[in-house]
C-alpha positions in Angstrom: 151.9 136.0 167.4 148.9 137.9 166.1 147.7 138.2 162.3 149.6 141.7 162.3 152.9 140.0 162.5 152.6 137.3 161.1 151.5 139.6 157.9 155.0 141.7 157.7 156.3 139.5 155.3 153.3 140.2 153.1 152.9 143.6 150.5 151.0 145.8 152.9 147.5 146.0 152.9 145.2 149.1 153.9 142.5 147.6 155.8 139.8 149.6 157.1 139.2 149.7 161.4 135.5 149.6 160.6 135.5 146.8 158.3 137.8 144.9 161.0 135.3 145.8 163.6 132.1 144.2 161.9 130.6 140.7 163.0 132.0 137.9 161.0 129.1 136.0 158.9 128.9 132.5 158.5 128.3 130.1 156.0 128.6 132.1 152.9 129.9 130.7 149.2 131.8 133.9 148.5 133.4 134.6 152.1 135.1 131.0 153.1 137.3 133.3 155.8 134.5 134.5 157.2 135.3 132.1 160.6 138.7 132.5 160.8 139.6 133.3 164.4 141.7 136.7 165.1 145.0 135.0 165.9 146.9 132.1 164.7 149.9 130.5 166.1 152.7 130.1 162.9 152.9 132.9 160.2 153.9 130.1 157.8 149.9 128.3 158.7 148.2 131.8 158.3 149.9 132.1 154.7 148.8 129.0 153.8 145.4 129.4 155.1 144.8 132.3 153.7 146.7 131.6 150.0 144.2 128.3 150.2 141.3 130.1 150.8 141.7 132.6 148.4 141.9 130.0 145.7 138.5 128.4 146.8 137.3 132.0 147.0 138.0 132.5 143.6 136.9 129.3 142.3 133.3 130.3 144.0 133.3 133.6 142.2 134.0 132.1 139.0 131.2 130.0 139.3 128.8 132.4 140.3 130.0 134.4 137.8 130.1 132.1 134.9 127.3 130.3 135.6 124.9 130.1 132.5 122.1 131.9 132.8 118.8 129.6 131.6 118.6 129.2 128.1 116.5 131.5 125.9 113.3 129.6 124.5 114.3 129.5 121.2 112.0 130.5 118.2 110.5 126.7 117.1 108.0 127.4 114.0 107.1 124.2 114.1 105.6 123.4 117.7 103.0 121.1 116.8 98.8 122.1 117.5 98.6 120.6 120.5 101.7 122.6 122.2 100.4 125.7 120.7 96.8 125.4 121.9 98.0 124.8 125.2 100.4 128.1 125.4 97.0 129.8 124.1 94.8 128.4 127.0 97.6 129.4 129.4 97.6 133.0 128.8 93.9 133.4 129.4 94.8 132.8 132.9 95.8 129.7 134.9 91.6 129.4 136.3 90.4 129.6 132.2 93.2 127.3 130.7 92.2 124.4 133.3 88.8 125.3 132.6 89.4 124.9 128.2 92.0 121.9 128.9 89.4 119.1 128.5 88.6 120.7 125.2 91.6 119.7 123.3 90.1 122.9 120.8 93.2 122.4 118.7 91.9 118.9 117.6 88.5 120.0 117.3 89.5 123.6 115.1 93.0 123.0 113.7 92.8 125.9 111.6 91.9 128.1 114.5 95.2 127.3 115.6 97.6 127.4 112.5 99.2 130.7 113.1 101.9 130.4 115.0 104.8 132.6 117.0 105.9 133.6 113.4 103.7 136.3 113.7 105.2 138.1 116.6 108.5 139.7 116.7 111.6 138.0 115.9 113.6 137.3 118.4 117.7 137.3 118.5 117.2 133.5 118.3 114.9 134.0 115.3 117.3 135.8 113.5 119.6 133.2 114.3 117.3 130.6 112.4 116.5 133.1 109.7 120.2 134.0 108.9 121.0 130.2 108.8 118.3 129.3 106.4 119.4 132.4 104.6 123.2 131.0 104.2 122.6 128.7 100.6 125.2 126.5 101.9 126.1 123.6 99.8 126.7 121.0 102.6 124.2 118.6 102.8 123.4 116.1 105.6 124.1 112.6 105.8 122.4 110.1 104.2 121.1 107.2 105.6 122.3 103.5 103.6 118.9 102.4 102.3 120.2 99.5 100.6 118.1 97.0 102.5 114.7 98.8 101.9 115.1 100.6 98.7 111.8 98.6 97.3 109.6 100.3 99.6 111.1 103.5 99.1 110.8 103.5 96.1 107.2 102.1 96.1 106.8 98.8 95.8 104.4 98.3 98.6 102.1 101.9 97.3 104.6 103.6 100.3 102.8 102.4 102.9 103.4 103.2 106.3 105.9 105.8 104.5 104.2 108.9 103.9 102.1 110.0 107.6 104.1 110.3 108.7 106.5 110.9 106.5 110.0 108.6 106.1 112.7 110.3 106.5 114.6 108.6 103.9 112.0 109.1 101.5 112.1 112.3 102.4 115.4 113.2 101.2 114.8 111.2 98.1 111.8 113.4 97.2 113.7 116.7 97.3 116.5 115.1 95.8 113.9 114.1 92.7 112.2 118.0 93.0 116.5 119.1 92.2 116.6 116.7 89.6 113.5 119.1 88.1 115.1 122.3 89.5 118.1 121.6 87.0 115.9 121.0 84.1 114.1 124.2 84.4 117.5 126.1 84.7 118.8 124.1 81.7 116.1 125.7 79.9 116.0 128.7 80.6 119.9 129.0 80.2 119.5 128.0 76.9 115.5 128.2 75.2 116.3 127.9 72.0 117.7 124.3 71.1 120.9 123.8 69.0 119.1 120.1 69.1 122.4 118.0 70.1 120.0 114.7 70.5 121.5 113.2 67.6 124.1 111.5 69.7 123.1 108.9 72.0 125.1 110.3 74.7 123.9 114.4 73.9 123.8 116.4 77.0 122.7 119.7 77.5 125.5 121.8 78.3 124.5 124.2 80.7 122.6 121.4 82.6 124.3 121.2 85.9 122.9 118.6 88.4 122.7 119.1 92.3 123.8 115.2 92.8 127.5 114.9 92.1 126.8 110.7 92.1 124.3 111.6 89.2 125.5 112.3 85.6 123.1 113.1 82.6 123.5 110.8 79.7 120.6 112.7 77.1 118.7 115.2 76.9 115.3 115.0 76.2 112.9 117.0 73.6 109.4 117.8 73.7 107.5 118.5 70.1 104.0 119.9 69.8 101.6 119.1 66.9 100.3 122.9 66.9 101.5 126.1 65.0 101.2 129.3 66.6 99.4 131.7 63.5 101.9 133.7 61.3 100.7 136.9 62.9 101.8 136.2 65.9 105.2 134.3 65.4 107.1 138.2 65.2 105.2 139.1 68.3 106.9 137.3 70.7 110.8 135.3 70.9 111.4 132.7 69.3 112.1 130.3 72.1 108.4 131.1 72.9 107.4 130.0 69.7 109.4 126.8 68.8 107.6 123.6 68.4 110.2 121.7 69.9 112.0 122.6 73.5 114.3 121.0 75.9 112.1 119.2 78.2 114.5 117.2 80.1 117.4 114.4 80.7 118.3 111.1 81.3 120.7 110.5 84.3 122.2 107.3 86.2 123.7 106.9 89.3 127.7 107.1 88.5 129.3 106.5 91.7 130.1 102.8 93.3 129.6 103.7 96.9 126.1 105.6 96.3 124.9 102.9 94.3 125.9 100.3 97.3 124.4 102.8 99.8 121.1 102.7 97.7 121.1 99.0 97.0 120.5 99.6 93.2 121.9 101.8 90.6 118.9 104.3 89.9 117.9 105.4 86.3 116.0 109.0 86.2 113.9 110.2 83.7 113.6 114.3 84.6 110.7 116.6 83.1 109.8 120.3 83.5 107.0 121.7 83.5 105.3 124.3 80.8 107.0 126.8 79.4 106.5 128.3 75.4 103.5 129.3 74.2 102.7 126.0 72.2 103.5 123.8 75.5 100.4 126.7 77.5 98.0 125.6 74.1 98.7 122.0 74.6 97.5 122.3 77.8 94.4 123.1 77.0 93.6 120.2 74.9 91.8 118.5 77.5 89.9 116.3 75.1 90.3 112.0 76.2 91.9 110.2 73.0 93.5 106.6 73.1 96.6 106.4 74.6 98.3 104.7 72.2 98.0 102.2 68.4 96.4 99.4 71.1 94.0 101.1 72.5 92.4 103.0 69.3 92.0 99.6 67.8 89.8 98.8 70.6 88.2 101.9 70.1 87.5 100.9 66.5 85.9 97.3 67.5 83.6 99.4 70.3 85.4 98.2 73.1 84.6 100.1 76.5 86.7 101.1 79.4 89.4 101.7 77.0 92.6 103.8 78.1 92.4 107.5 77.2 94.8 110.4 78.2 94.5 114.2 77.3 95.0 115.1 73.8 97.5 117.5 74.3 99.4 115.5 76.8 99.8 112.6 74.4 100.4 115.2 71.4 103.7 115.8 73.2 104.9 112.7 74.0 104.1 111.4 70.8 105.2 114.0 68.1 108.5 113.8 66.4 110.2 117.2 65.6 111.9 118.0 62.7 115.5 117.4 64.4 114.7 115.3 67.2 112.7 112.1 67.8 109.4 112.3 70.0 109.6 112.2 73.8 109.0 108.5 74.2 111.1 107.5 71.1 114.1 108.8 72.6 113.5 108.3 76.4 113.0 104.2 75.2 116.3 104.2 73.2 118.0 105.4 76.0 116.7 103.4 78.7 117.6 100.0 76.7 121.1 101.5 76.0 122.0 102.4 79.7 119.9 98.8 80.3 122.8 97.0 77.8 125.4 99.5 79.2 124.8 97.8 83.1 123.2 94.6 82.6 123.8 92.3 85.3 123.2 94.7 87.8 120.5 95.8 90.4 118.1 98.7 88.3 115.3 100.9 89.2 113.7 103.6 87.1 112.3 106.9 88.5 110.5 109.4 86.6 110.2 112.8 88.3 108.3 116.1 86.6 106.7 119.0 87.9 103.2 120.0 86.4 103.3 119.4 82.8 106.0 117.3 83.5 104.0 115.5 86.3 101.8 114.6 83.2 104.3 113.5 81.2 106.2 111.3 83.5 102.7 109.0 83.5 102.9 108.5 79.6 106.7 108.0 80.0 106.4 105.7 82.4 103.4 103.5 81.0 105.6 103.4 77.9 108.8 102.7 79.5 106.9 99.5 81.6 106.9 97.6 77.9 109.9 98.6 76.4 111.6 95.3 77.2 111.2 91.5 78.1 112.5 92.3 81.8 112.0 95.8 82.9 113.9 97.3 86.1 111.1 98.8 88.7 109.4 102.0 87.9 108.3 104.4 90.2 107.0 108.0 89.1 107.2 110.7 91.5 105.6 113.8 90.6 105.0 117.7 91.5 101.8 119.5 91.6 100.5 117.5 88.0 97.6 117.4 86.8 94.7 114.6 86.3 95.8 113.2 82.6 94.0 110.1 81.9 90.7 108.3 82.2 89.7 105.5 85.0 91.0 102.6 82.6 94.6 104.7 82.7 95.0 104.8 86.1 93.8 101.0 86.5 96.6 100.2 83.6 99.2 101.7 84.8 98.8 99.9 88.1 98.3 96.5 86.4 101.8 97.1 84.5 103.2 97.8 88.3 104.2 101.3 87.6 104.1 103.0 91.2 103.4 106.7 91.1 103.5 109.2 94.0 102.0 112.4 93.5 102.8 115.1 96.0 100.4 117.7 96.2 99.8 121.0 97.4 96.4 121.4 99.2 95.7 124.8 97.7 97.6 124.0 94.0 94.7 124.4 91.3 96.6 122.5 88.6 96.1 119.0 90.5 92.1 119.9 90.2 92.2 120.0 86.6 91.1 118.9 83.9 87.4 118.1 85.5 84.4 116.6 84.0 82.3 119.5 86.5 84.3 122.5 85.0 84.4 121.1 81.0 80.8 119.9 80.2 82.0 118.5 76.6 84.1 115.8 78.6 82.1 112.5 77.9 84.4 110.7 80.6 85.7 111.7 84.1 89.3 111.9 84.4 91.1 109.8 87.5 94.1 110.8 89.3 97.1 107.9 89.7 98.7 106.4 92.3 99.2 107.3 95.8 99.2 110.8 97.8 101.5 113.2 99.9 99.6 116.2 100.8 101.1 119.2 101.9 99.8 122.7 103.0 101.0 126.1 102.6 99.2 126.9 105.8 101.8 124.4 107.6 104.5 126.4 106.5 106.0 129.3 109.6 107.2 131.3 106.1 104.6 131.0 104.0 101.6 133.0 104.4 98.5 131.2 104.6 96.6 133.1 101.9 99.7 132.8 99.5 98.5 133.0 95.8 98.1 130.1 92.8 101.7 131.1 91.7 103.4 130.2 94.8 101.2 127.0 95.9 102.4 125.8 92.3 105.5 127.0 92.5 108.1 124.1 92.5 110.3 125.7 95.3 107.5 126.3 97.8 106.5 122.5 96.8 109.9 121.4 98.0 110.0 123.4 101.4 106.7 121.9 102.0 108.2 118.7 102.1 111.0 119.4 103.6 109.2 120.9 106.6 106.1 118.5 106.4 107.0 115.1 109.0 102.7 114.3 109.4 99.2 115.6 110.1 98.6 117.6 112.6 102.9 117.7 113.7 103.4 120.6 112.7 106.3 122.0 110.9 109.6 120.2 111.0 112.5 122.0 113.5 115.4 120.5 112.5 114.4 121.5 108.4 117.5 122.8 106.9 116.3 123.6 103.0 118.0 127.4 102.2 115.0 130.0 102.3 117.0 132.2 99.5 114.7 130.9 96.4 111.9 130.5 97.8 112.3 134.3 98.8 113.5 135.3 95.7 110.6 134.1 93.7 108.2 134.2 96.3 108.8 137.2 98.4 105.2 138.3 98.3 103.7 135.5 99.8 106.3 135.4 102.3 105.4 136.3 105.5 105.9 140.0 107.0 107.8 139.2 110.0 110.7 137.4 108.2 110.7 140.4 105.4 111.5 142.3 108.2 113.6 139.7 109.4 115.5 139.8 106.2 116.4 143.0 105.9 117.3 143.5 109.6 120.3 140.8 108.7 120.4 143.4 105.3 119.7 140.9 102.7 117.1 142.8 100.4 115.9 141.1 97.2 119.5 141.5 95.2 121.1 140.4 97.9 118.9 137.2 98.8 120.4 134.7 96.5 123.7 132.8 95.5 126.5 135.2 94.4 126.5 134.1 90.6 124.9 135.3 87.5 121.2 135.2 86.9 122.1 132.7 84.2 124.2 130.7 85.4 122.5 127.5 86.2 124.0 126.7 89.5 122.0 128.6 91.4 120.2 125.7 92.7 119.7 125.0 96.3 121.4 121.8 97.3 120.2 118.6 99.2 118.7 119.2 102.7 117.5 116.3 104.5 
C-alpha cells in the first residue's frame, strides 16, 4: 500500500510535486521525517509514525523557539575597581589591555577609576534598578538574630573586625539608628514650637512616628540655650526660630518580646537631631573649651592639667534648664533610671544616636548617662557627621568610663573638621575626636555625583545611603543595596547624577512626584529599614 492510500482516511492535504521531488535531508532537529522511506506496509503504522513524529517535531520547535536568549548584563553600579579597570584595559584593544594588565592601575590611581557605567546611558535594566529604588516600599528585609553577638555589635570590643569591611548586621543597625534621627527631625519640624508636654514622665511627642514598630518612645527630650537673640531681631523671623528651648529628641525602648530575644538584650535609645533655630546655629559657634562639668572645674580651680573640657556651646545646651522643661541631661538621667526600675532584672544596653549637633550632644549624654547609677547597662554612642566637641582628656574619659562611640563620617563632610585649633587661633587647646571610625565617600556612591556640595555630604539621607551601599575599601558600591532613592532625590536632586535625572523622568517621576504620597507634614514620610 503506498503513503497515498494509506492517507485517505486523513483530511486531505495539498502537497506540492516539487516539494515531494526534493532530496530528503538528514539529521536535522526540526525535520525528524526527513528519513522516512516512500512506502510503508500498514496505514494504521504510517499514522502512528507520523502522529509520533509530529509531537517530537513540535516539541523541538518549542524548544528552539522558547529557548532563552543569554541574559542581558545587567546595570551593576557597584562593580568593584578592579573589575572596572579591567573592562577599561579591554576596550583599548586585546594587544594594549595584556600590555597594562600587570599594572593593576586601579590599585595604583583609584580615583582615576571611580566613575563608573552610571555615566553612560541607562539601560532597560537600569531603569529596572532605578524604578525599584524609586518604589518607597515599606517592606524591609530580614533580620538576622544577633542575640549571641550583640556585645560586639554594639561595641564592646571598639567594632573590630566589624567595620572593613563592614558587618552586615551592624549594618542594618546603623541605618536603623540614622531612622531613629530621621523621626526626630520630622517631629520637629511637624511641630517647632513646643506645647512643652515634658512634665510627665511618660510625655511623647505626638507627631513623633518611629520607623521601628518594636520601638516605642517613652519622652521627649528638650534642648535649652543660655543665649537671647537681640529684641530687634525677635519680630524678624518665626518664633520657632527664636525660642530658647526646642524639641531635640526622645527616649525609646525596645517593646516587643521576640525582637528583644532576637537582639539578646532589650535596647534603650537616646535620639538627637541636629541644629535647627537660630540660637541652636549661635551655640554652635561657641567653640571656646570650658570644664565639662562641677568635677572638673574644681580641678581647674586647684591648677590641675589635662582636665576634661568640651565646647561652650555644646555643654550650654546640655546643661541649661528652660523655663518649662528641665535641661537635656536632667531629663535624659530621670528617664533612663525610670525605664532602668521599669525592667530591672533584665538584659540592657543604651545607644545614643544624633546627627551633627546631635552627634555632639550624644558625647555629653553619654559621659553623663555612664554615672548615673551604681550598675549601668552598656553604652554605645553612634553618631552622624558630628563634630570634634571635647579636648584630649574628654576623649581619654569617656573611654575610661567604657562608653564606646562610633562615628560615621563622610569623607568630604566639613562639620567633622571642625572646631580646629589651625582654623581658631584663640583656642589654647586642640580638640580630639572620640572613638572609633566608619568612613564613607560620596565618590563611592553610582547616584551621587562626585563633586556634590557641603549640603548634601552633610545631609543625613545621603549619610545613610552611603552606608547602605558602602560593604569596604576599595569594593565598590553594594549591589544588592535596597534603601528607596525617593529622599535622597527629593532633597538632593542637584547633586544627583544626570543620567538617573534623566532616568527619573523617563519612568515620569519629576520632583512632585518623587516622594511618598502623603502630606509634606505629615511625619511619615520616612524611608523604612533596608538592610
Amino acid at each position: 500500500m503506498t503513503v497515498g492510500t494509506a492517507a485517505a482516511g486523513a483530511p486531505p492535504r495539498h502537497v506540492s510535486p516539487s516539494r515531494a521531488s526534493l532530496p530528503s535531508r538528514h539529521g536535522s532537529c526540526l525535520n525528524p521525517q526527513s528519513s522516512r522511506p516512500a512506502s510503508v506496509k500498514s496505514s494504521g503504522a504510517t499514522t502512528a509514525v507520523t502522529t509520533s513524529a509530529t509531537k517530537i517535531h513540535l516539541a523541538n520547535l518549542d524548544r528552539v523557539l522558547l529557548k532563552p536568549s543569554p541574559p542581558q548584563p545587567t546595570f551593576q553600579p557597584e562593580l568593584d575597581l578592579k573589575q572596572h579597570s579591567n573592562n577599561q584595559r579591554s576596550g583599548a584593544g586585546e594587544k594594549g589591555g595584556m600590555m597594562m594588565n600587570p599594572f593593576n592601575l586601579a590599585s595604583l590611581f583609584p580615583d582615576l577609576f571611580r566613575k563608573q557605567a552610571a555615566d553612560e546611558i541607562m539601560s532597560p535594566p537600569s531603569l529596572t534598578r532605578l524604578q525599584r529604588l524609586l518604589s518607597d516600599s515599606s517592606r524591609s528585609s530580614p533580620k538576622n538574630f544577633i542575640a549571641a553577638n550583640w556585645r560586639q555589635i554594639h561595641g564592646e570590643t571598639g567594632w573590630s573586625g566589624l567595620l572593613d569591611p563592614l558587618d552586615e548586621n551592624l549594618r542594618r543597625e546603623l541605618i536603623r539608628y540614622g531612622d531613629f534621627v530621621q523621626a526626630a527631625y520630622h517631629a520637629f519640624h511637624s511641630l517647632p514650637s513646643p506645647v512643652f508636654p515634658a512634665a510627665s514622665p511618660s510625655s511623647r511627642h505626638r507627631h513623633l512616628l518611629l520607623p521601628d514598630r518594636f520601638y516605642r518612645s517613652t519622652k521627649s527630650l528638650f534642648a535649652t540655650s543660655s543665649l537671647d537673640l537681640p529684641d530687634w531681631a525677635q519680630p524678624a523671623a518665626p518664633q520657632w526660630l527664636t525660642q530658647r528651648s526646642s524639641c531635640i529628641g526622645y527616649v525609646a525602648v525596645c517593646d516587643n518580646d521576640r525582637e528583644v530575644r532576637r537582639m539578646g538584650r532589650r535596647d534603650v535609645t537616646i535620639v538627637l537631631r541636629g541644629t535647627a533655630t537660630c540660637l541652636e546655629w549661635a551655640e554652635n559657634l561657641r567653640t571656646a573649651l570650658v570644664p565639662v562639668d562641677s568635677e572638673a572645674e574644681a580641678a581647674v580651680e586647684v591648677g590641675e592639667r589635662d582636665v576634661p573640657k568640651v565646647a561652650c556651646g555644646f555643654r550650654s545646651l546640655h546643661k541649661t534648664a528652660g523655663e518649662h522643661v528641665p535641661s537635656l541631661a536632667t531629663a535624659v538621667v530621670e528617664e533612663v533610671r525610670r525605664l532602668m526600675e521599669v525592667y530591672e532584672g533584665e538584659e540592657l544596653s543604651i545607644t545614643v544616636t544624633g546627627h551633627s549637633l546631635g552627634a555632639a550632644l550624644a558625647l555629653l549624654v553619654a559621659d553623663e548617662l555612664s554615672t548615673c547609677a551604681p550598675r549601668v547597662p552598656p553604652i554605645s554612642v553612634v553618631s552622624f557627621g558630628g563634630p570634634r566637641v571635647g579636648n584630649r582628656a574628654f576623649a581619654e574619659r569617656l573611654k575610661r568610663r567604657g562608653v564606646n562611640v562610633l562615628r560615621v563620617v563622610n569623607d568630604k563632610d566639613v562639620v567633622t573638621m571642625v572646631p580646629s585649633a589651625a582654623g581658631l587661633p584663640h583656642l589654647s587647646e586642640e580638640y580630639e575626636h572620640v572613638g572609633s571610625e566608619l568612613r564613607v565617600d560620596n565618590r563611592d556612591s553610582p547616584y551621587l555625583r562626585p563633586d556634590a556640595g557641603p549640603a548634601c555630604c552633610h545631609d543625613l539621607e545621603a549619610y545613610l545611603h552611603l552606608v547602605d551601599g558602602f560593604m569596604g575599601t576599595g569594593f565598590g558600591f553594594r549591589s544588592d543595596a535596597k534603601r528607596s532613592l525617593v529622599r535622597l532625590l527629593e532633597l538632593q536632586r542637584p547633586n544627583i547624577k544626570k543620567v538617573y535625572l534623566s532616568g527619573a523622568q523617563a519612568l515620569r517621576l519629576n520632583p512632585v512626584d518623587v516622594r511618598r504620597p502623603v502630606q509634606s507634614k505629615d511625619p511619615a514620610c520616612l524611608v523604612s529599614p533596608s538592610v
